[in-house]
PDB file of N, CA, C, O and CB in Angstrom:
ATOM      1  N   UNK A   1      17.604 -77.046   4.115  1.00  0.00           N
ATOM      2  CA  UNK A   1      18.705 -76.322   4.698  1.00  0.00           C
ATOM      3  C   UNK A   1      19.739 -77.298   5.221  1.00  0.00           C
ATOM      4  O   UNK A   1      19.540 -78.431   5.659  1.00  0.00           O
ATOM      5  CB  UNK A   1      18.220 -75.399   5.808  1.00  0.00           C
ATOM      6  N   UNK A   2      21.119 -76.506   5.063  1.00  0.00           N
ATOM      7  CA  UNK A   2      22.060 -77.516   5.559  1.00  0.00           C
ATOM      8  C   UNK A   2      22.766 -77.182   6.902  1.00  0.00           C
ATOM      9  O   UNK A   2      23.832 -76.575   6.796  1.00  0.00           O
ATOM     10  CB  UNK A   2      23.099 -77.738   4.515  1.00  0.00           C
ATOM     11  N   UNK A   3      22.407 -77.435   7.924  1.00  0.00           N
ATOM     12  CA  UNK A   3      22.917 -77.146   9.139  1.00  0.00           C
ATOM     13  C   UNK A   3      24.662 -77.231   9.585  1.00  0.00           C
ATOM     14  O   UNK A   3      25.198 -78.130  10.233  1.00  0.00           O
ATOM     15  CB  UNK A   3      22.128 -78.040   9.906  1.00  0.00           C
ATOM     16  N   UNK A   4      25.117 -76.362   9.180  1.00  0.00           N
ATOM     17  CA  UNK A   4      26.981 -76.817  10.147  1.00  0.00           C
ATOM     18  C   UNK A   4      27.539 -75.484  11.348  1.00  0.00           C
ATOM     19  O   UNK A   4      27.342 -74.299  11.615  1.00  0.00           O
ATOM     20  CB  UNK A   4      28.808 -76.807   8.451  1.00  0.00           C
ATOM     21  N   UNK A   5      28.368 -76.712  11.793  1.00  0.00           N
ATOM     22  CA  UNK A   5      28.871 -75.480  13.002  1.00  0.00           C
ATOM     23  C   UNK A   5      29.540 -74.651  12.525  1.00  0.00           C
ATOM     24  O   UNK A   5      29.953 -74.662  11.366  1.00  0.00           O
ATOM     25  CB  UNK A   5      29.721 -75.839  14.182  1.00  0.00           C
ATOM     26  N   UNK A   6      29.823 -73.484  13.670  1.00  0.00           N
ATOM     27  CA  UNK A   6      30.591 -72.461  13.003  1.00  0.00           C
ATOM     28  C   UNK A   6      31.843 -72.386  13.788  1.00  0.00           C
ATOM     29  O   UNK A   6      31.673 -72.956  14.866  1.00  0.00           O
ATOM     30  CB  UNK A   6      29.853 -71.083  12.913  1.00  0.00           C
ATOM     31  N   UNK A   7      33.127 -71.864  13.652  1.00  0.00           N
ATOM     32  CA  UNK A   7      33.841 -71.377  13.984  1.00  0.00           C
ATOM     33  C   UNK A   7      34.479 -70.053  13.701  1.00  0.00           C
ATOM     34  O   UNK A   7      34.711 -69.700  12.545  1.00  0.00           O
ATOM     35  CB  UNK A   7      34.239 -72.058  13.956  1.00  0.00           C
ATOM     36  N   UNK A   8      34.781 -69.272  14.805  1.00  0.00           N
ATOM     37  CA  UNK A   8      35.374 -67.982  14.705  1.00  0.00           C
ATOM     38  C   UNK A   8      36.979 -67.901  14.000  1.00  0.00           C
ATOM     39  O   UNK A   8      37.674 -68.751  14.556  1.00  0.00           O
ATOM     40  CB  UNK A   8      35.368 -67.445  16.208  1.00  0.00           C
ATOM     41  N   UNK A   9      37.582 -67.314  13.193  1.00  0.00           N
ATOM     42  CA  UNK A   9      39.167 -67.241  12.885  1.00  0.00           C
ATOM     43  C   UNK A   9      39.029 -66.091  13.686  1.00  0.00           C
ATOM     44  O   UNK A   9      38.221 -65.214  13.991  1.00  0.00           O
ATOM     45  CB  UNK A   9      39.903 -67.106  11.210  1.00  0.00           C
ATOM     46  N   UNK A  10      40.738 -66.680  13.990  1.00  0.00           N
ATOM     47  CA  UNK A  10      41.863 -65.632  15.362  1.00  0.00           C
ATOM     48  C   UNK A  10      41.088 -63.967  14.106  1.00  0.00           C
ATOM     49  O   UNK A  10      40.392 -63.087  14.613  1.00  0.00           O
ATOM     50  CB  UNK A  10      45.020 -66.139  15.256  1.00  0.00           C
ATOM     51  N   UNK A  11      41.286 -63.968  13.293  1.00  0.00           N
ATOM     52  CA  UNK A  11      41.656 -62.767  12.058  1.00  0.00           C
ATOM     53  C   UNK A  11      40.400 -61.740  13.271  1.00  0.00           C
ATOM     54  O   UNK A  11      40.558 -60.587  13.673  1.00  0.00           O
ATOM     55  CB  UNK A  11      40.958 -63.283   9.600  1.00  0.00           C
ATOM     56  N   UNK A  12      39.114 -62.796  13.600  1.00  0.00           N
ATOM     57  CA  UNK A  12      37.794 -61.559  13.896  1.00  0.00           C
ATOM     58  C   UNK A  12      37.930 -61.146  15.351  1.00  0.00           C
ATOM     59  O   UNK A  12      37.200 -60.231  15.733  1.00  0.00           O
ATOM     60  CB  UNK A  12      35.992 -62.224  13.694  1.00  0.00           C
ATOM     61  N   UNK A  13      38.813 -61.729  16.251  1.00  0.00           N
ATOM     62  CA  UNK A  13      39.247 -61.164  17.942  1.00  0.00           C
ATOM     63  C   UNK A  13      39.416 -59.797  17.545  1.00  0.00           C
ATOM     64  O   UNK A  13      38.923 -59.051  18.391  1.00  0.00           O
ATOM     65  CB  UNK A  13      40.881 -61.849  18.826  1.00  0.00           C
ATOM     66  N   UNK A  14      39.981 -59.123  16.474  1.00  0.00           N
ATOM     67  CA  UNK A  14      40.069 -58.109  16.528  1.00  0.00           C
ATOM     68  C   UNK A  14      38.937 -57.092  16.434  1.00  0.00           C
ATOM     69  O   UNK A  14      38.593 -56.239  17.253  1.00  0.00           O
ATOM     70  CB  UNK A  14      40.820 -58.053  15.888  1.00  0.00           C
ATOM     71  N   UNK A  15      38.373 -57.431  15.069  1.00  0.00           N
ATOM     72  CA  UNK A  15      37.063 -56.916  14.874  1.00  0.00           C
ATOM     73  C   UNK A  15      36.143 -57.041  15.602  1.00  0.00           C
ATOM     74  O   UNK A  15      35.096 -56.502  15.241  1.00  0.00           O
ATOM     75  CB  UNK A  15      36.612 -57.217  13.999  1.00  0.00           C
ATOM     76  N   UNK A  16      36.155 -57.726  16.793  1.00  0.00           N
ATOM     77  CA  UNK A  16      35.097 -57.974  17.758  1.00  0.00           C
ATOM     78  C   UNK A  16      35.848 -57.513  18.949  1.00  0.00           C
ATOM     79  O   UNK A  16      35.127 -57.788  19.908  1.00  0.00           O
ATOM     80  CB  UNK A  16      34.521 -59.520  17.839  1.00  0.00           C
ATOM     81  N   UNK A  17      36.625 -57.111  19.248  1.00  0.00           N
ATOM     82  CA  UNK A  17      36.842 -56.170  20.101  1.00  0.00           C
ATOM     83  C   UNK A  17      36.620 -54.823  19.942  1.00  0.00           C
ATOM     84  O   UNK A  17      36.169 -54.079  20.813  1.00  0.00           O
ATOM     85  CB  UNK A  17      37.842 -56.273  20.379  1.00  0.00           C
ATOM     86  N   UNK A  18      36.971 -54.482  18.715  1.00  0.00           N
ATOM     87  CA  UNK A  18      36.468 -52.472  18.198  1.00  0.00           C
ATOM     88  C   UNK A  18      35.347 -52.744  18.136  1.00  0.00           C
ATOM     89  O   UNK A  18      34.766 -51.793  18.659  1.00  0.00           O
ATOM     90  CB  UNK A  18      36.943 -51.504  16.544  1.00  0.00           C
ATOM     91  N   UNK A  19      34.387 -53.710  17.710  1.00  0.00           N
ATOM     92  CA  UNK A  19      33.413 -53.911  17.592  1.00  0.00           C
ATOM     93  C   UNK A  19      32.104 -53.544  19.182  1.00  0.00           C
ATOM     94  O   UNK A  19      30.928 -53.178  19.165  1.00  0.00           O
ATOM     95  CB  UNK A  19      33.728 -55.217  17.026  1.00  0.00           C
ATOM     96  N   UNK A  20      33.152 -53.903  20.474  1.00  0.00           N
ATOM     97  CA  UNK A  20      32.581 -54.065  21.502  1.00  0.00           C
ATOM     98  C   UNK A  20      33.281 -52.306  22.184  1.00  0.00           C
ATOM     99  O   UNK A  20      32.731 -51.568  23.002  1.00  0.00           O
ATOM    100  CB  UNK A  20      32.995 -55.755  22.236  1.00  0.00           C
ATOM    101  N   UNK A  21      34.073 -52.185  21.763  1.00  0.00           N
ATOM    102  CA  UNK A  21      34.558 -50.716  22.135  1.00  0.00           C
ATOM    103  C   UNK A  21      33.940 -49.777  21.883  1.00  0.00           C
ATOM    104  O   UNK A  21      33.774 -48.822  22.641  1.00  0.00           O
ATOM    105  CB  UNK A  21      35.586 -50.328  21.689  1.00  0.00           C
ATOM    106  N   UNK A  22      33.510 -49.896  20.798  1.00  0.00           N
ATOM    107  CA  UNK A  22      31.881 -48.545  19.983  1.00  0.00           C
ATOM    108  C   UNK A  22      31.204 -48.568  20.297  1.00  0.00           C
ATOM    109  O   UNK A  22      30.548 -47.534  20.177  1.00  0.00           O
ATOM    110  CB  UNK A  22      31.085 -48.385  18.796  1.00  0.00           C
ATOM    111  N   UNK A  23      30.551 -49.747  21.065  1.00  0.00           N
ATOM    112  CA  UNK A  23      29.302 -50.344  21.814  1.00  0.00           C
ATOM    113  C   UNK A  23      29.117 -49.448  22.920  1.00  0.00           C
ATOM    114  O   UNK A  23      28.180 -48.676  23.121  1.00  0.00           O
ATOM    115  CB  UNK A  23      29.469 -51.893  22.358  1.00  0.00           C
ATOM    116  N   UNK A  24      30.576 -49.749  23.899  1.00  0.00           N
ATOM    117  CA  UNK A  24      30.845 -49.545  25.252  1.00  0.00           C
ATOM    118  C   UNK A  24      30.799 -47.855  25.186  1.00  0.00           C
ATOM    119  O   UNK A  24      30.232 -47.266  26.107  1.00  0.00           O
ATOM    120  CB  UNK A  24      32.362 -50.317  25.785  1.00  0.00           C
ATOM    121  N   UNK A  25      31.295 -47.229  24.283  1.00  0.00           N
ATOM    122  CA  UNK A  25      30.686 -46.080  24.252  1.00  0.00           C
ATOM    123  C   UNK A  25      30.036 -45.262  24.522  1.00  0.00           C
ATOM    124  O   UNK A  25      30.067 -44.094  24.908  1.00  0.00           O
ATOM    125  CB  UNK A  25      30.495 -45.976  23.942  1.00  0.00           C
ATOM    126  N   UNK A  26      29.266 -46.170  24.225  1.00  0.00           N
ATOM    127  CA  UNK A  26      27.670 -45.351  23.943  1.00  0.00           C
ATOM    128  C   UNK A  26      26.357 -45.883  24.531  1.00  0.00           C
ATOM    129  O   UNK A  26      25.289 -45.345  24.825  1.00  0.00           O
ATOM    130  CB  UNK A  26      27.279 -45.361  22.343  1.00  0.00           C
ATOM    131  N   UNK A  27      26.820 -47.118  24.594  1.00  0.00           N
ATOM    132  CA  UNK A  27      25.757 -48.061  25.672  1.00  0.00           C
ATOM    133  C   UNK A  27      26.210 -48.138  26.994  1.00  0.00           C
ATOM    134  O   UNK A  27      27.402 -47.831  27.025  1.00  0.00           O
ATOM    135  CB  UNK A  27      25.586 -49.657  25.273  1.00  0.00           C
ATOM    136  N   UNK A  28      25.730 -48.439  28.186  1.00  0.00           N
ATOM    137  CA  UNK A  28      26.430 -49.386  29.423  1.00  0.00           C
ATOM    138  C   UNK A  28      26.229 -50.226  29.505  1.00  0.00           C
ATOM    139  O   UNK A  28      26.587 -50.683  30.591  1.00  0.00           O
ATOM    140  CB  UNK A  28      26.376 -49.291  30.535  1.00  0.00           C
ATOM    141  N   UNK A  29      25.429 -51.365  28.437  1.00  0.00           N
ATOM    142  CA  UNK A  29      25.877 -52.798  28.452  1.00  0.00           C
ATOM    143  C   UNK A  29      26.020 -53.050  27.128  1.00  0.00           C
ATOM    144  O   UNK A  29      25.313 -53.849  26.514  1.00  0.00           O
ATOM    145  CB  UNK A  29      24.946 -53.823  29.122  1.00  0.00           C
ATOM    146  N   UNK A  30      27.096 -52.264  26.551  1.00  0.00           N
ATOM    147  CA  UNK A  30      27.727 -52.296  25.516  1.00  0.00           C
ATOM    148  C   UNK A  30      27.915 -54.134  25.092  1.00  0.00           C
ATOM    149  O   UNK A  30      27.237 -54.985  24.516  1.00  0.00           O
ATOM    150  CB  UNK A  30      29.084 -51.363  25.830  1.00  0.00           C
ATOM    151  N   UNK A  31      29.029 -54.074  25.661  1.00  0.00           N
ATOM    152  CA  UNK A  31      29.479 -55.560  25.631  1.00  0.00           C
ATOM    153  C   UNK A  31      28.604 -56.783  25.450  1.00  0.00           C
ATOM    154  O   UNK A  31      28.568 -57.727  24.660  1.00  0.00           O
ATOM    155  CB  UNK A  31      30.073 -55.805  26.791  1.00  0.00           C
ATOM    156  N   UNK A  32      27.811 -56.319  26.661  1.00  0.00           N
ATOM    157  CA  UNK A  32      26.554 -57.647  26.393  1.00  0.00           C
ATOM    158  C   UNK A  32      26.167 -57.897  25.592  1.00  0.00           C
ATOM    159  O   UNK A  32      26.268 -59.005  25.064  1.00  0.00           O
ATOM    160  CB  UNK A  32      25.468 -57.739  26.790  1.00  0.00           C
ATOM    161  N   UNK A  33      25.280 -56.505  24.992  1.00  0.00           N
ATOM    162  CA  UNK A  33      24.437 -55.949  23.556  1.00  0.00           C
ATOM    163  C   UNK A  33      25.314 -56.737  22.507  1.00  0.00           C
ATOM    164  O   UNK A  33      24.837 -57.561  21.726  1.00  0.00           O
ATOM    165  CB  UNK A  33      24.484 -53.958  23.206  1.00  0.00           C
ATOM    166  N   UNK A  34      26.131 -56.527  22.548  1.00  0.00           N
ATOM    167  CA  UNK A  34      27.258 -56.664  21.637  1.00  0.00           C
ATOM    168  C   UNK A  34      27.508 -58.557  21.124  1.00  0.00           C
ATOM    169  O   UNK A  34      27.407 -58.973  19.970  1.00  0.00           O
ATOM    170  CB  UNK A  34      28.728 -55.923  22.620  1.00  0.00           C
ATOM    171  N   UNK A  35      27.692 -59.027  21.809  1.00  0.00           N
ATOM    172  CA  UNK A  35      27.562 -60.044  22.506  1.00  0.00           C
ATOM    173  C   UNK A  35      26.572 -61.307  21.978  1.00  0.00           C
ATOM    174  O   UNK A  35      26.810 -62.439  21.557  1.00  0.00           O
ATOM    175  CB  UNK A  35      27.198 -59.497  23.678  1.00  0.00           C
ATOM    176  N   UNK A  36      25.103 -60.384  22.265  1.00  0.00           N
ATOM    177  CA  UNK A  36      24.537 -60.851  22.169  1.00  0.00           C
ATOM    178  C   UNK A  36      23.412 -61.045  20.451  1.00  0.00           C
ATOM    179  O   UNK A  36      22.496 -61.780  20.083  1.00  0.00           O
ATOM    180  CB  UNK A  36      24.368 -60.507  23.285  1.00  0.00           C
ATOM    181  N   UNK A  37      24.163 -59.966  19.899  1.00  0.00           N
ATOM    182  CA  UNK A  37      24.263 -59.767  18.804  1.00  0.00           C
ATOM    183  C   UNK A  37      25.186 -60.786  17.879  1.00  0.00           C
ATOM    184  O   UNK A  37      24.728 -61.310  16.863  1.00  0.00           O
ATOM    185  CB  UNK A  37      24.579 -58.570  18.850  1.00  0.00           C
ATOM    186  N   UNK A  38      26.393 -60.981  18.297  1.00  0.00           N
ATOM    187  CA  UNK A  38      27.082 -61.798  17.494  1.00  0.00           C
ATOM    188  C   UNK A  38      26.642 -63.341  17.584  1.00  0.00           C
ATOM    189  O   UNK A  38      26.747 -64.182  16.691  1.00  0.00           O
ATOM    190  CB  UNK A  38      28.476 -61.597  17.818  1.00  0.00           C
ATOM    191  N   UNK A  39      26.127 -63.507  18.867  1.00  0.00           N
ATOM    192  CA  UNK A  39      25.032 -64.949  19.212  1.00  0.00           C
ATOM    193  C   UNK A  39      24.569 -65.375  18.606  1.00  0.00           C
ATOM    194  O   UNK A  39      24.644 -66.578  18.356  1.00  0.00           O
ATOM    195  CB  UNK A  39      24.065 -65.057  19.854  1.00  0.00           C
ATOM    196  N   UNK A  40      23.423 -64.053  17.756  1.00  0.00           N
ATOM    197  CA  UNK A  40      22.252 -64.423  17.473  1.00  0.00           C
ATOM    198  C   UNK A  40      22.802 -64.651  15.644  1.00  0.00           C
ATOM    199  O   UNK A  40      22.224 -65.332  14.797  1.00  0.00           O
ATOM    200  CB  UNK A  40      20.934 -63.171  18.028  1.00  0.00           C
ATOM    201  N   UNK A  41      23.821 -63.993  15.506  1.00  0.00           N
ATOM    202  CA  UNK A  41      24.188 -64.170  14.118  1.00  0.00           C
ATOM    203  C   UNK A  41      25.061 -65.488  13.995  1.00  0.00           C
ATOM    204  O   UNK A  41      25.001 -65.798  12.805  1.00  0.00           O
ATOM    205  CB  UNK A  41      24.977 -62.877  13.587  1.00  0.00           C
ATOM    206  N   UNK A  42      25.874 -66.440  14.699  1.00  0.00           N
ATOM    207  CA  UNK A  42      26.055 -67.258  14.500  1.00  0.00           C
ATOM    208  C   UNK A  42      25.272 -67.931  14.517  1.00  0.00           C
ATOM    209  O   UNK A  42      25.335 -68.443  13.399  1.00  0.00           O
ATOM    210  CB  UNK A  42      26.668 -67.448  14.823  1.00  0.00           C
ATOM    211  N   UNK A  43      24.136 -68.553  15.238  1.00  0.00           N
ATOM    212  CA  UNK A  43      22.868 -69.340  15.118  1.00  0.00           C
ATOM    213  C   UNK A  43      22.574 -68.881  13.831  1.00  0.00           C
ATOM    214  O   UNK A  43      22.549 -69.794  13.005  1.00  0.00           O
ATOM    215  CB  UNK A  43      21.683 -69.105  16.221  1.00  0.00           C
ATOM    216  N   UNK A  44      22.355 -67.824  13.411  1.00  0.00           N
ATOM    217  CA  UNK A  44      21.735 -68.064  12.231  1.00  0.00           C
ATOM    218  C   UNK A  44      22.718 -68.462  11.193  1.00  0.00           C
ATOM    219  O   UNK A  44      22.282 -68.632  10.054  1.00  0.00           O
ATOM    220  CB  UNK A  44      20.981 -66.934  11.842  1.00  0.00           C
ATOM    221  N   UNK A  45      23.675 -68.593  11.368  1.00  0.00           N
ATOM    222  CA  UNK A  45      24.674 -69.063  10.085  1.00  0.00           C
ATOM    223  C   UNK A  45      24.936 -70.684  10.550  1.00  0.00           C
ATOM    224  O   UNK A  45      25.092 -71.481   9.625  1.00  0.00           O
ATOM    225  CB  UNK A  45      26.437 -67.988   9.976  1.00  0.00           C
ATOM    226  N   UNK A  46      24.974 -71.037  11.502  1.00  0.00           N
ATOM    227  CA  UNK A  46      25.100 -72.267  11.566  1.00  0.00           C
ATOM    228  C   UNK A  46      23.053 -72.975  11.089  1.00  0.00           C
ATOM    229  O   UNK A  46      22.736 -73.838  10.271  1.00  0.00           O
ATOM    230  CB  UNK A  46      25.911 -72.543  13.379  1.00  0.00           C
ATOM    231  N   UNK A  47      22.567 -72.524  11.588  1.00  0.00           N
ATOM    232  CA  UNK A  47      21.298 -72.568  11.174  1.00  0.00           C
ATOM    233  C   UNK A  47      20.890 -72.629   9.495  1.00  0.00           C
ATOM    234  O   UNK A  47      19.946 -73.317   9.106  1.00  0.00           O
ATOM    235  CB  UNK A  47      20.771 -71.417  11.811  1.00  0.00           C
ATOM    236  N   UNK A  48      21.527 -72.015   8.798  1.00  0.00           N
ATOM    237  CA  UNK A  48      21.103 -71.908   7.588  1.00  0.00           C
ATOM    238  C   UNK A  48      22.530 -71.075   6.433  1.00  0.00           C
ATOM    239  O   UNK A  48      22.421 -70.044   5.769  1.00  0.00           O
ATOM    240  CB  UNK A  48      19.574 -71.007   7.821  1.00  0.00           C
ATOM    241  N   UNK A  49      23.694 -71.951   6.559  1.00  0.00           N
ATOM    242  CA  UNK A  49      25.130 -71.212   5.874  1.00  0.00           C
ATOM    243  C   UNK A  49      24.840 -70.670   4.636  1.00  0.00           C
ATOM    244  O   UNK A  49      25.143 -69.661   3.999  1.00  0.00           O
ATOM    245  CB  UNK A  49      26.420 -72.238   5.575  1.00  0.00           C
ATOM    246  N   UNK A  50      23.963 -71.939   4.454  1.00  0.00           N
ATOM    247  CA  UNK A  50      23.961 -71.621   2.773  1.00  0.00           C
ATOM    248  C   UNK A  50      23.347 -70.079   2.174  1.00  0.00           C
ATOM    249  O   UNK A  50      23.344 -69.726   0.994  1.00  0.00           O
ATOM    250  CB  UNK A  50      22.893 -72.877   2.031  1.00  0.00           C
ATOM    251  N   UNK A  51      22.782 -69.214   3.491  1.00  0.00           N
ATOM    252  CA  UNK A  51      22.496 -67.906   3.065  1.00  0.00           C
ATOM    253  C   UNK A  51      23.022 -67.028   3.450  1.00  0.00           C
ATOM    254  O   UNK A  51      22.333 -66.090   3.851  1.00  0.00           O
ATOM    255  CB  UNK A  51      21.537 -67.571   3.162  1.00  0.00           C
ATOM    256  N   UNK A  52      24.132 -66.959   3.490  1.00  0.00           N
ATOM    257  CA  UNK A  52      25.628 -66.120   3.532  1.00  0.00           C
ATOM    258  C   UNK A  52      26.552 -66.432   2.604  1.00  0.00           C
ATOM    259  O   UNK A  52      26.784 -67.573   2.206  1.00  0.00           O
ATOM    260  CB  UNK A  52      26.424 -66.307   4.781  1.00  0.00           C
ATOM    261  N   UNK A  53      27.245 -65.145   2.143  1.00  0.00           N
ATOM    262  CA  UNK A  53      27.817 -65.501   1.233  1.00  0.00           C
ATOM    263  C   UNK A  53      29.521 -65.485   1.520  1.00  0.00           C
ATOM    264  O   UNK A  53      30.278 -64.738   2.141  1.00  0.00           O
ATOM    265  CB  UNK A  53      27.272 -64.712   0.202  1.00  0.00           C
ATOM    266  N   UNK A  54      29.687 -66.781   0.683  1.00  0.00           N
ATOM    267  CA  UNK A  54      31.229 -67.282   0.876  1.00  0.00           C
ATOM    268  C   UNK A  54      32.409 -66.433   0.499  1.00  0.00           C
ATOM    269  O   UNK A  54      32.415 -65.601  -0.408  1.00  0.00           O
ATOM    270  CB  UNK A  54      31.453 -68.496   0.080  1.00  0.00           C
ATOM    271  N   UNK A  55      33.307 -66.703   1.217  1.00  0.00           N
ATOM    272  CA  UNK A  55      34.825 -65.788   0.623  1.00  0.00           C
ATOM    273  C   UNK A  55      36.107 -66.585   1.403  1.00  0.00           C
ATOM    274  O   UNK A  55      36.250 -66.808   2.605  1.00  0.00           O
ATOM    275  CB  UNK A  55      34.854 -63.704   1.253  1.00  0.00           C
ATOM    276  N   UNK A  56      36.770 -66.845   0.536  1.00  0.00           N
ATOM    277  CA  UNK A  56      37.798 -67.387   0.433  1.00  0.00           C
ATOM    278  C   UNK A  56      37.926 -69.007   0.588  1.00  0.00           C
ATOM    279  O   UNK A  56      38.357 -69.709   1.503  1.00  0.00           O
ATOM    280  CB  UNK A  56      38.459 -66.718   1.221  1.00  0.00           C
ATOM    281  N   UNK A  57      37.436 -69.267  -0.538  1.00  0.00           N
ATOM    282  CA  UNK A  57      37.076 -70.615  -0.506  1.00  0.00           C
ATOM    283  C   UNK A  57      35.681 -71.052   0.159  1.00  0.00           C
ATOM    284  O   UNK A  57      34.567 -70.594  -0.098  1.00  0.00           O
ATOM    285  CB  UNK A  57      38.140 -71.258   0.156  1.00  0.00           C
ATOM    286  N   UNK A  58      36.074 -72.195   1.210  1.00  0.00           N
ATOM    287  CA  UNK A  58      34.836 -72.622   1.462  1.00  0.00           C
ATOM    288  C   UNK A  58      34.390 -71.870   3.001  1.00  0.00           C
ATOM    289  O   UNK A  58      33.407 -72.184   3.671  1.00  0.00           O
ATOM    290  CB  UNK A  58      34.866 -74.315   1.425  1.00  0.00           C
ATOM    291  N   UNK A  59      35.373 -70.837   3.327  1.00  0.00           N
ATOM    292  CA  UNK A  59      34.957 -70.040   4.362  1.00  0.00           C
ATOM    293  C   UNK A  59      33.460 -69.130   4.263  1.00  0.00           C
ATOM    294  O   UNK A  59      33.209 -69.044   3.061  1.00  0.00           O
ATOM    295  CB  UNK A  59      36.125 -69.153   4.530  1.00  0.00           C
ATOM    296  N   UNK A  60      32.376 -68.421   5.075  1.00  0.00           N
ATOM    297  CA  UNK A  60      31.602 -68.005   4.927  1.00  0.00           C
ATOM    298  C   UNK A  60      31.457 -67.126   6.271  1.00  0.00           C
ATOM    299  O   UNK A  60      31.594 -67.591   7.402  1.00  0.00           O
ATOM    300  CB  UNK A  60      30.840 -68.862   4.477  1.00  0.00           C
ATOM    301  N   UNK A  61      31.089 -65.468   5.897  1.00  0.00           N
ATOM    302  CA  UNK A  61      31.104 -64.687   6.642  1.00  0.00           C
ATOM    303  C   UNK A  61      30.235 -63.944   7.193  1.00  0.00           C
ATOM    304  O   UNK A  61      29.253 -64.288   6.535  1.00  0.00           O
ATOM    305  CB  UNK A  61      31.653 -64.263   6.365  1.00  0.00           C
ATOM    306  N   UNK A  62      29.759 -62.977   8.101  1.00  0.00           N
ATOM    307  CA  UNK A  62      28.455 -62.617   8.136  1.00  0.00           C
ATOM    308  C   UNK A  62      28.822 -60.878   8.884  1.00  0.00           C
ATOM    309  O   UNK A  62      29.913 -60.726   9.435  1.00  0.00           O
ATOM    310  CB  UNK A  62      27.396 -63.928   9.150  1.00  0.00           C
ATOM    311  N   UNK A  63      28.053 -59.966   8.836  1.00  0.00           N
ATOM    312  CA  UNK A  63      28.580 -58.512   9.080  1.00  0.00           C
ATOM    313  C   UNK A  63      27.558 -58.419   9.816  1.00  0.00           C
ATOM    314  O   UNK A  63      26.400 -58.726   9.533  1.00  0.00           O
ATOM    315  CB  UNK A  63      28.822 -57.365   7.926  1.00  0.00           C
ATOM    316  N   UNK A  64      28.198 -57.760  11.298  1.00  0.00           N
ATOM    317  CA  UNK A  64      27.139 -57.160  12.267  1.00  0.00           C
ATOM    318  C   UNK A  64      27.302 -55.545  11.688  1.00  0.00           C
ATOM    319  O   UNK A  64      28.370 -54.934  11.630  1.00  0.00           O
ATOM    320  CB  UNK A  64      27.562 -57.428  14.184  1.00  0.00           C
ATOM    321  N   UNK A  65      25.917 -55.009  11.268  1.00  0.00           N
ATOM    322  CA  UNK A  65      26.304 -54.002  10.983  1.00  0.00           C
ATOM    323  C   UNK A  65      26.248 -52.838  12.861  1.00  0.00           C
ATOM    324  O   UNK A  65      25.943 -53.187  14.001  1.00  0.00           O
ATOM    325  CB  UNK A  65      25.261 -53.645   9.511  1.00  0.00           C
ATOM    326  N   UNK A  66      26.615 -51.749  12.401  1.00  0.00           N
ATOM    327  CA  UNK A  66      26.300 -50.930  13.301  1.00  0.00           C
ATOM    328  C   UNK A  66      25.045 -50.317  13.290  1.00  0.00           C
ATOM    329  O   UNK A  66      24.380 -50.021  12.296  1.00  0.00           O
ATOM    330  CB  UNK A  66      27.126 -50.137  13.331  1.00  0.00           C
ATOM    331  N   UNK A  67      24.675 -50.089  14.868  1.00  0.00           N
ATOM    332  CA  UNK A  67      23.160 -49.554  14.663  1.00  0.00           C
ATOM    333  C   UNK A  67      22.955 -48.597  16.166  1.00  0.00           C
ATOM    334  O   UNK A  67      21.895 -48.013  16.387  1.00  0.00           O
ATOM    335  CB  UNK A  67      21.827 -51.119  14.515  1.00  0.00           C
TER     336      UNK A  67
END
């Protein structure tokens, strides 16, 4: 496995705000939950990129789904 850091683009502030708004909803620690979810999915992409799949060049993305 090839380990690299990750960085967020400005593009996902958005999507991670509606993202935390649907949360807040319906949870009362929406946000956290939320949060702590996107945590655990960057570790795993910096952890192991190469199993996500790439888009737009050498960018690579990962989908919190809803649950």
């Amino acid at each position: 496995m090839n380990s690299k850091p990750v960085f967020a683009l400005g593009e996902v502030a958005t999507d991670l705000e509606s993202a935390i708004a649907h949360y807040e909803s319906w949870r009362s620690d929406g946000r956290s939950h939320l949060l702590r979810l996107y945590d655990e999915t960057i570790s795993w992409i910096e952890w192991n990129p190469d199993g996500f799949p790439r888009k737009f060049g050498r960018v690579q993305r990962a989908i919190l789904k809803r649950s």
